[in-house]
C-alpha positions as CSV (number, residue, x, y, z in Angstrom):
1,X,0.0,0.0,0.0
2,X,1.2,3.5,-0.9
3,X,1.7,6.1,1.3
4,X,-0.9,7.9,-0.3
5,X,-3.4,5.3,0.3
6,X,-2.4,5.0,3.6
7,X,-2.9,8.8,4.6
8,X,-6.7,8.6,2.5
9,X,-7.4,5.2,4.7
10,X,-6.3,7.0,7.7
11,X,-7.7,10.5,6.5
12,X,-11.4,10.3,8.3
13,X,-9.8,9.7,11.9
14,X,-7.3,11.9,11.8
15,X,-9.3,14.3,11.1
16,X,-11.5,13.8,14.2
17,X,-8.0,14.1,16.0
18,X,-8.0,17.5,14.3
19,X,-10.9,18.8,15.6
20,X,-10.6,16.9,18.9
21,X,-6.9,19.0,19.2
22,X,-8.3,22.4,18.1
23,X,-11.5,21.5,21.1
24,X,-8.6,21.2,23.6
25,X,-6.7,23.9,22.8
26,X,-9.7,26.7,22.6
27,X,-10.6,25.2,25.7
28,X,-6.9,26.0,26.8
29,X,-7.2,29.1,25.1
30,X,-10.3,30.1,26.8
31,X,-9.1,29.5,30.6
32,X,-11.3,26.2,31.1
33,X,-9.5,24.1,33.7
34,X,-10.6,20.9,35.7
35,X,-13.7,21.5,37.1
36,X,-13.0,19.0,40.4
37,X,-14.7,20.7,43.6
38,X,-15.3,16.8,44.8
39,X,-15.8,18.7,48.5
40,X,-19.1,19.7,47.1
41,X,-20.1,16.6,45.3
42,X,-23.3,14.8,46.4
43,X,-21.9,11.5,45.0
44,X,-18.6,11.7,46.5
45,X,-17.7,9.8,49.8
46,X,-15.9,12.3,52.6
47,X,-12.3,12.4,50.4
48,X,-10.7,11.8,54.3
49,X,-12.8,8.6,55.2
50,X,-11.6,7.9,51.5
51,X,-7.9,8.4,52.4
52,X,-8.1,6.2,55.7
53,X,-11.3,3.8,55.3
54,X,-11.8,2.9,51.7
55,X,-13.1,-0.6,52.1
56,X,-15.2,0.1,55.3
57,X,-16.4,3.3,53.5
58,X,-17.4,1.6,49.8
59,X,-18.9,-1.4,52.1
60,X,-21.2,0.8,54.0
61,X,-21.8,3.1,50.8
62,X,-25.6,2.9,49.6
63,X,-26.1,6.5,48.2
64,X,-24.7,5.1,45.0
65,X,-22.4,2.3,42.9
66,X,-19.2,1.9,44.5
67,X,-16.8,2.4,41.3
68,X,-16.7,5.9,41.4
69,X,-15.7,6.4,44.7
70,X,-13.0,3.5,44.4
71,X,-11.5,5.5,42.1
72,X,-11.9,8.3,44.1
73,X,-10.0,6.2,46.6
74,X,-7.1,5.5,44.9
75,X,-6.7,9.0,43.4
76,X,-6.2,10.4,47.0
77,X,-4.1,7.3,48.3
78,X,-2.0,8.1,45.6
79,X,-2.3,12.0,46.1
80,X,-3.1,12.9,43.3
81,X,-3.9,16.4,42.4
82,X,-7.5,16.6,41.3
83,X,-6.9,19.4,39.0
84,X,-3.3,18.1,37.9
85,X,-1.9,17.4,35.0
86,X,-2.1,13.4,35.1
87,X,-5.9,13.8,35.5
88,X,-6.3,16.9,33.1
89,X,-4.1,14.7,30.5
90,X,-6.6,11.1,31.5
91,X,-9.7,12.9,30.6
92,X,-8.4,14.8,27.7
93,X,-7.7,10.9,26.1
94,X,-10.9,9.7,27.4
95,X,-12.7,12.1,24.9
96,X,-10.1,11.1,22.0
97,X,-11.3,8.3,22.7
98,X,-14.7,8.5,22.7
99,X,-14.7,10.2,18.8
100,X,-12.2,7.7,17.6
101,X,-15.3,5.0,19.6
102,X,-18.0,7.3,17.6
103,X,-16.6,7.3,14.4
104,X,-15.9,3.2,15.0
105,X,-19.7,2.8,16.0
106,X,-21.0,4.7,13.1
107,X,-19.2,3.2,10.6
108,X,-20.4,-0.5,12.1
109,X,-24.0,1.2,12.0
110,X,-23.7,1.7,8.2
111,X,-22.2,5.1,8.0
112,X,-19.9,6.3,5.3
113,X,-16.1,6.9,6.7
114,X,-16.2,10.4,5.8
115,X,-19.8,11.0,7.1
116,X,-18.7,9.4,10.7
117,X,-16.0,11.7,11.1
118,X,-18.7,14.5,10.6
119,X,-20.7,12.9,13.6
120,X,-17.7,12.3,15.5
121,X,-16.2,15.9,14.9
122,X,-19.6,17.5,15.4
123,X,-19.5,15.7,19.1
124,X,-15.7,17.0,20.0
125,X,-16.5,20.4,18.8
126,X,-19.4,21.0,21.1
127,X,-18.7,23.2,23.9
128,X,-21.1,20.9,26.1
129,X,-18.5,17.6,25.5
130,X,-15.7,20.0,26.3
131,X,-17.4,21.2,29.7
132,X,-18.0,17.6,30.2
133,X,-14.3,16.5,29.4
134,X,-12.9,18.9,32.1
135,X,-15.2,18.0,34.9
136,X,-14.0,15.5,37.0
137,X,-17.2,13.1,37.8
138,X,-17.9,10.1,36.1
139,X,-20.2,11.5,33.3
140,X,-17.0,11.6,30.6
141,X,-16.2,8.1,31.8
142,X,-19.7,6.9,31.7
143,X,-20.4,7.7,28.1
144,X,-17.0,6.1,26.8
145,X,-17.9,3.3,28.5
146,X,-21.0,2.7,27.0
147,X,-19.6,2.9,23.3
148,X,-16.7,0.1,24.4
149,X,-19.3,-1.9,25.9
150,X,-21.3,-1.9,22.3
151,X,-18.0,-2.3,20.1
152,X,-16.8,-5.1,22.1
153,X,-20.4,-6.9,21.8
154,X,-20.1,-6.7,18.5
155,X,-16.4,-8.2,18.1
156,X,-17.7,-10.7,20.5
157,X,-20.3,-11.5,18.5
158,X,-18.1,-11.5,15.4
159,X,-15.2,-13.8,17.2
160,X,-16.0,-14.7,20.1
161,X,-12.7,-15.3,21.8
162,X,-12.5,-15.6,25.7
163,X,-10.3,-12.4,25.8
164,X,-13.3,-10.2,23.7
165,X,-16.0,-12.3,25.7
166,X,-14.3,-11.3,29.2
167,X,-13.5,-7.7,28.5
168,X,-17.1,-7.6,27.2
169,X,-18.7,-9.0,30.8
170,X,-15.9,-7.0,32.7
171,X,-16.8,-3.5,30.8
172,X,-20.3,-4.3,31.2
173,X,-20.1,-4.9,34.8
174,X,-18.2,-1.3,35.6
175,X,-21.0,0.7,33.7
176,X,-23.4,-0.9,35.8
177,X,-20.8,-0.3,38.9
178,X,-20.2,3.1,38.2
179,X,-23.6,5.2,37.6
180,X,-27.2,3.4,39.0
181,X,-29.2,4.6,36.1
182,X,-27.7,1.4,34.5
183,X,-29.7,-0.9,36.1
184,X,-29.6,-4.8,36.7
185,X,-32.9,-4.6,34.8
186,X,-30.8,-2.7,32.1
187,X,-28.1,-5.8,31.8
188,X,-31.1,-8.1,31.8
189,X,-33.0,-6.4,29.2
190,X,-29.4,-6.3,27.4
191,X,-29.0,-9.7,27.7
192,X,-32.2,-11.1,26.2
193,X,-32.0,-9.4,23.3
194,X,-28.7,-10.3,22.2
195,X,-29.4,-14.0,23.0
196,X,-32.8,-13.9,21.0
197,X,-30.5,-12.9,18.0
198,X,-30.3,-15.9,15.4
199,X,-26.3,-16.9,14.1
200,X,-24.8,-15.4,16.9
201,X,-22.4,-17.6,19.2
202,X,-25.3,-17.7,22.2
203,X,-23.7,-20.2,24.4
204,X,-20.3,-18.2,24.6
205,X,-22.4,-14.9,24.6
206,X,-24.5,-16.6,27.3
207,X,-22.0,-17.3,29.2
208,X,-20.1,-14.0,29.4
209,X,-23.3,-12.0,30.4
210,X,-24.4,-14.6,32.9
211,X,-20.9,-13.8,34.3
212,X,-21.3,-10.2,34.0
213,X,-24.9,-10.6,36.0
214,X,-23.0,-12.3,38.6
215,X,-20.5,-9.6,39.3
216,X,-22.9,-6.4,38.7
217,X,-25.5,-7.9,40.6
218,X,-22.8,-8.1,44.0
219,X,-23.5,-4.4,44.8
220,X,-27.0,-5.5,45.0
221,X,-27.1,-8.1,46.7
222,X,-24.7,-6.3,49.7
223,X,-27.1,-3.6,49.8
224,X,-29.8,-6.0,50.5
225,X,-27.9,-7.8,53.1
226,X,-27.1,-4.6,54.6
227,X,-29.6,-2.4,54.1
228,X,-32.4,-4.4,53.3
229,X,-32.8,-3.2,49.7
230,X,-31.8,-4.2,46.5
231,X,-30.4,-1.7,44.7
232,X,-27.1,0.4,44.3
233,X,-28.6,3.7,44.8
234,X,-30.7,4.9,47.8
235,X,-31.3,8.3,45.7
236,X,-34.6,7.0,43.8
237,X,-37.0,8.0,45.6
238,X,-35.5,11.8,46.3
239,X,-35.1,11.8,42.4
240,X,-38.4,10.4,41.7
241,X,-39.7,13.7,44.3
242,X,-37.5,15.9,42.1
243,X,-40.0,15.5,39.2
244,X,-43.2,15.2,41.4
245,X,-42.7,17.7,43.4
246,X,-42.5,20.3,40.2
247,X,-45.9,19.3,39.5
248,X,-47.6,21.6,42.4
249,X,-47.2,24.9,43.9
250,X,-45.8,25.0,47.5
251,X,-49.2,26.0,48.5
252,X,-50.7,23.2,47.2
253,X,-48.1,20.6,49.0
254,X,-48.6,22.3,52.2
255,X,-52.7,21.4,52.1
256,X,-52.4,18.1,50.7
257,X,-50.1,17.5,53.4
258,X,-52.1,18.9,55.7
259,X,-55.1,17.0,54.4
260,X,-52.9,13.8,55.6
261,X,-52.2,12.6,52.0
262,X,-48.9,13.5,52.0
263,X,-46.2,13.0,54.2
264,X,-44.2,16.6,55.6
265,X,-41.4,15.7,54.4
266,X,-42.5,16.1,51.0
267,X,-43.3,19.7,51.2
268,X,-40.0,20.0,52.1
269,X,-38.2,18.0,49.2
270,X,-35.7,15.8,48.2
271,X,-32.2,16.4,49.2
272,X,-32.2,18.8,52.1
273,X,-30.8,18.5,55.2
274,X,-31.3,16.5,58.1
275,X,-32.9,18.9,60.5
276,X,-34.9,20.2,57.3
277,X,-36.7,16.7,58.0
278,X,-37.0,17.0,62.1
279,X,-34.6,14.5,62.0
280,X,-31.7,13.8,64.1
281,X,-28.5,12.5,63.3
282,X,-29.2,9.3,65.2
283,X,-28.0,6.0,64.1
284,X,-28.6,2.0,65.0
285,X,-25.6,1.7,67.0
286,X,-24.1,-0.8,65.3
287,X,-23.5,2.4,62.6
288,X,-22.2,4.9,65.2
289,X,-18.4,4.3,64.1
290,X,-19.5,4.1,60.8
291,X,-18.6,8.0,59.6
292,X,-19.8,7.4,56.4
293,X,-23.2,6.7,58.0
294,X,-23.2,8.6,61.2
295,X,-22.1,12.2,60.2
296,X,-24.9,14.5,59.1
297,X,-21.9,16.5,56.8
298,X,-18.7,15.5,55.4
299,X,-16.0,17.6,56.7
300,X,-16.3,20.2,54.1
301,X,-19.3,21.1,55.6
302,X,-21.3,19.2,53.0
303,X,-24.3,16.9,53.3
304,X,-23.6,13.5,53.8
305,X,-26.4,12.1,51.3
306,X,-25.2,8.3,52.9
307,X,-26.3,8.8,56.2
308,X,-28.3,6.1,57.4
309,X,-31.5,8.3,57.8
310,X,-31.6,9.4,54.1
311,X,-32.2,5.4,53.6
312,X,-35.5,5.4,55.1
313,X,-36.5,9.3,54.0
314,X,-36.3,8.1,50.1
315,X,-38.5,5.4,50.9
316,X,-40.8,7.6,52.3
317,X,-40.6,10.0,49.4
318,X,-41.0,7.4,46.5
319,X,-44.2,6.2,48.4
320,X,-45.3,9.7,48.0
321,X,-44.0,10.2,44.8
322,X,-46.3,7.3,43.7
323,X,-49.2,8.6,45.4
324,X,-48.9,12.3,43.6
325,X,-48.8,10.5,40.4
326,X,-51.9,8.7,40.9
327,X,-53.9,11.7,42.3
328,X,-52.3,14.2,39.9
329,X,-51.8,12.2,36.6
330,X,-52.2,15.6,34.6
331,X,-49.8,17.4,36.6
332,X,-47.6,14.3,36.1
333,X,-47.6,14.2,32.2
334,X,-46.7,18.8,32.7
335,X,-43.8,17.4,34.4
336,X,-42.9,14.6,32.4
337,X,-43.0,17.0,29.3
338,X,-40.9,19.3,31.1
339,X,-38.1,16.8,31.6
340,X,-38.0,15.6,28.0
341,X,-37.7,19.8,27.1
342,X,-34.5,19.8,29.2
343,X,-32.9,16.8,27.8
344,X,-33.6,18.7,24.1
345,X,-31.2,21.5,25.6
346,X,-27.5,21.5,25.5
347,X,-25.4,19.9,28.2
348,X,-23.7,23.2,28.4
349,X,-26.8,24.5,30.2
350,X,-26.6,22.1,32.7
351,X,-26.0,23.9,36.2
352,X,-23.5,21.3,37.0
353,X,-21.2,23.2,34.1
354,X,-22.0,26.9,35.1
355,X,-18.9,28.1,35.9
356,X,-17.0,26.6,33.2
357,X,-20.0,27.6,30.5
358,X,-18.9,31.5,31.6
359,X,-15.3,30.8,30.7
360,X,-16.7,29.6,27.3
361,X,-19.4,31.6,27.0
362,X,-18.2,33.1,22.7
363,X,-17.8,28.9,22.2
364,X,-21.0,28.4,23.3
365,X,-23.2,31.0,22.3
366,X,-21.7,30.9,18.4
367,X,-22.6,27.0,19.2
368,X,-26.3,27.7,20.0
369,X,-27.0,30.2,18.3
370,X,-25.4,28.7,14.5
371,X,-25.2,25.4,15.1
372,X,-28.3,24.3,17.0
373,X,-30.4,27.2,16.0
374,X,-31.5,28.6,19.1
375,X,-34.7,30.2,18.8
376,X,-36.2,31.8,21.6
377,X,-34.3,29.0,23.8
378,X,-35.8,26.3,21.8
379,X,-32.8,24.6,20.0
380,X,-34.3,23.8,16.9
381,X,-31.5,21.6,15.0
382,X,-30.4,19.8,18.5
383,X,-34.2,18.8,19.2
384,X,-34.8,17.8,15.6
385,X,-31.3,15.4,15.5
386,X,-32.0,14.3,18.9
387,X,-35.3,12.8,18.4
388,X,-34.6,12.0,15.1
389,X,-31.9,9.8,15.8
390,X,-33.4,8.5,19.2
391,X,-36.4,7.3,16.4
392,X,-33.9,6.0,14.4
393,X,-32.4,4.0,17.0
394,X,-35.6,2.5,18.1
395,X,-36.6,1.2,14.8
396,X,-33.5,-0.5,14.7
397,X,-35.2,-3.2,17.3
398,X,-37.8,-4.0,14.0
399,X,-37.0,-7.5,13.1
400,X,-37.3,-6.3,9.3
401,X,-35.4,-3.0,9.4
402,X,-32.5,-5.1,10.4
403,X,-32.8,-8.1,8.2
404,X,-30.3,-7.7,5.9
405,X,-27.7,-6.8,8.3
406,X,-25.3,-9.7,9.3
407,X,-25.7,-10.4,12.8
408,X,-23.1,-9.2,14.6
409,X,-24.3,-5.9,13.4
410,X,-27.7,-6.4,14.1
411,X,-26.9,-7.3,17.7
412,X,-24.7,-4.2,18.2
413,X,-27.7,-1.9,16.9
414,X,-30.2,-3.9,19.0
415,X,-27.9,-3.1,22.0
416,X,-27.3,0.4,20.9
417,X,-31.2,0.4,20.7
418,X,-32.0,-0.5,24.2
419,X,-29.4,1.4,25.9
420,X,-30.5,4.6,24.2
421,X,-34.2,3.9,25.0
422,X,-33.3,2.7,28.2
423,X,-31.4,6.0,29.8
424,X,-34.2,8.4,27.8
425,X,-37.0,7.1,28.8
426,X,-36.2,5.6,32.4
427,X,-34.2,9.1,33.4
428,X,-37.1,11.0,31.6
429,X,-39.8,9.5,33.7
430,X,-38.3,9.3,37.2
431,X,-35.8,12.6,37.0
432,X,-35.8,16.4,36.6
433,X,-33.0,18.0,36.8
434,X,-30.4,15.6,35.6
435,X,-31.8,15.8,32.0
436,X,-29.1,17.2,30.0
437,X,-26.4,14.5,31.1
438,X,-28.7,11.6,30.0
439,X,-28.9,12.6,26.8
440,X,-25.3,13.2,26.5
441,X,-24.7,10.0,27.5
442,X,-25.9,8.4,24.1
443,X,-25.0,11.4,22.1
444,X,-22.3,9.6,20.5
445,X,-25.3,6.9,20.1
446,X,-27.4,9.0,18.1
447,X,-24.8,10.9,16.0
448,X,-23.4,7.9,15.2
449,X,-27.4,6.3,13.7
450,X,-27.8,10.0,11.8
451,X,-24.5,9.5,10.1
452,X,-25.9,6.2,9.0
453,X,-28.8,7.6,8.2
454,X,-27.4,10.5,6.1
455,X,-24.8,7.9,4.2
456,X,-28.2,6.2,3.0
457,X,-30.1,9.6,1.8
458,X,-26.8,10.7,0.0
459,X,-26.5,7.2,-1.9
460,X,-30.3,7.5,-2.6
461,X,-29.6,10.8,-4.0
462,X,-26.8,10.0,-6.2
463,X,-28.8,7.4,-8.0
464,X,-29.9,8.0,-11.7
């Protein structure tokens, strides 16, 4: 092969290194640094219980997965410098590497090489992916992982060696160990449709996500042994109130609460303090050791969100969360509009990225307002692609829209299919507030089918 060749085989990724350079660089330009204020995260164990207690800490952990805060662990046992270099430089090649993964995914999708790198490009340029790429917290992460969980499923599917089938099962595992909106029920879901698929190598598939059940189901199970419920996230009910409790005024709260159908702490909302609740800081003794459990904050002066009473207040809000959905089903479906509106706006908006969306405010408002059309705050372009490719996506689970496809592809868009549907319409439903991030989890997703999608229409068009 001549060099020539080479460079034009070569040609489409490095130009998605291009633009992934030039992001960095006007980022650099700009000011942007690491956002990493982990003092003030909610999901972030006390950094010194960390330091001197991390498998107490992670064993006694049931605000969320334990992955992030293992790593958390190790970054201060190592003392590392959360807005260092090595951690600037590790999350500057975990978004190379989730374009390289995008223009990978929509080529396997169909796409032409030269209209992936367009998705891919479009995805590094974005001022939103940039915010995300400098904020340490596992959203970057997240979304890489979910495109090397669906590219090695579909090597796996093609060869299904026992190195591809375990790196599968072990990638699948730390997604579902590292953010709870990927659910057992997710992996499940995952599972039988990929084993429903005809040609593929089911028994060796079968065998790598029964293994991957196994292992993502352990934080489960320890939370049930422990806390007496299944799940890796105590949080669902106070996000579940996040959305309910937008669908009435204060007033309203107050006298349904006063009526007796609602519990008071419900007027008060999800995620407050303690004493917010009349609670005290008590704890089963057996827990009073435990700092993780027994401090009301973290010593930043932060909420503790894992203390041991926060376990029993989201039950208590999720029962009432039902209860405003079945008495208020209007209200409901205002709200439920309301969070599919947010996850049509840009993941720059999200308050999370405020300080670093100042820093790049000329990026971002040339971004809006040319790229995504931003009339009147309605992002015309971003809402059109977003649901245009989430559409896209789903009709990929058609038995006939795949048919022609070998099957290794067709279980890779399957899977693609499910995840995307999954985080939309699960986070949709239960959250508001954490809108924006869900959607940029399968960004990459849905670029990725609309570069497929736009290969076809061009070939269409160049017919006689």
């Amino acid at each position: 092969m001549g060099g020539g060749q080479k460079i034009d085989k070569w040609a489409p990724q490095l130009l998605v290194a291009t633009v992934w350079l030039a992001s960095v660089a006007l980022a650099h330009h700009l000011g942007l640094a690491m956002q990493a204020d982990l003092g003030r995260s909610w999901q972030a164990l006390d950094l010194g219980e960390l330091r001197h207690h991390l498998g107490q800490s992670l064993w006694y952990q049931h605000s969320q997965p334990p992955l992030w805060n293992a790593l958390l662990g190790a970054m201060v046992a190592l003392n590392l410098d959360p807005q260092g270099p090595l951690l600037h430089g590790l999350f500057d090649a975990i978004g190379l590497a989730t374009g390289l993964l995008t223009w990978q995914l929509a080529v396997h999708f169909g796409a032409g090489r030269w209209w992936a790198a367009l998705a891919a490009s479009l995805l590094l340029a974005s001022p939103g992916f940039a915010l995300t790429a400098h904020w340490l917290f596992y959203d970057a992460p997240v979304a890489l992982l979910i495109l090397m969980v669906l590219l090695t499923l579909f090597q796996a599917a093609q060869r299904p060696t026992v190195l591809r089938l375990l790196v599968f099962a072990l990638l699948t595992v730390a997604l579902v160990w590292l953010r709870s909106a990927f659910h057992l029920g997710w992996l499940l879901g995952l599972a039988a449709l990929v084993l429903a698929g005809r040609d593929l190598p089911r028994r060796r598939l079968g065998l790598a996500l029964a293994l991957a059940i196994v292992l993502a189901a352990l934080p489960f199970a320890k939370n049930a042994l422990v806390f007496g419920q299944f799940t890796t996230s105590s949080w669902a009910g106070m996000s579940a109130q996040r959305l309910t409790k937008t669908m009435l005024t204060p007033v309203q709260l107050q006298a349904e609460v006063a009526a007796g159908e609602l519990a008071p702490i419900t007027a008060v909302g999800p995620f407050q303090a303690l004493q917010r609740y009349g609670r005290t800081a008590d704890v089963p003794n057996k827990y009073k050791e435990i700092a993780v459990l027994s401090a009301p904050y973290k010593t930043t002066g932060e909420i503790n969100f894992n203390h041991y009473a926060y376990l029993d207040l989201s039950r208590r809000l999720a029962a009432d969360a039902v209860r405003l959905v079945i008495r208020h089903p209007g209200a409901y479906l205002r709200a439920h509009a309301a969070a599919w509106l947010q996850w049509l706006r840009p993941t720059a908006l999200d308050p999370n990225l405020s300080d670093g969306r100042k820093i790049l405010r000329p990026w971002v408002d040339l971004w809006d307002h040319y790229l995504l059309l931003d009339l009147a705050q309605v992002f015309v372009l971003l809402a059109l692609g977003a649901l245009l490719g989430l559409a896209l996506l789903a009709d990929r689970l058609r038995p006939r829209t795949v048919a022609h496809l070998d099957p290794p592809t067709r279980a890779l868009l399957r899977a693609a299919a499910w995840t995307a549907l999954w985080i939309t319409l699960l986070g949709n439903a239960l959250e508001y507030g954490e809108n924006y991030r869900f959607r940029a989890y399968i960004d990459p997703l849905l670029l990725a089918v609309l570069a497929a999608a736009a290969t076809q229409l061009a070939s269409r068009l160049r017919r006689p």
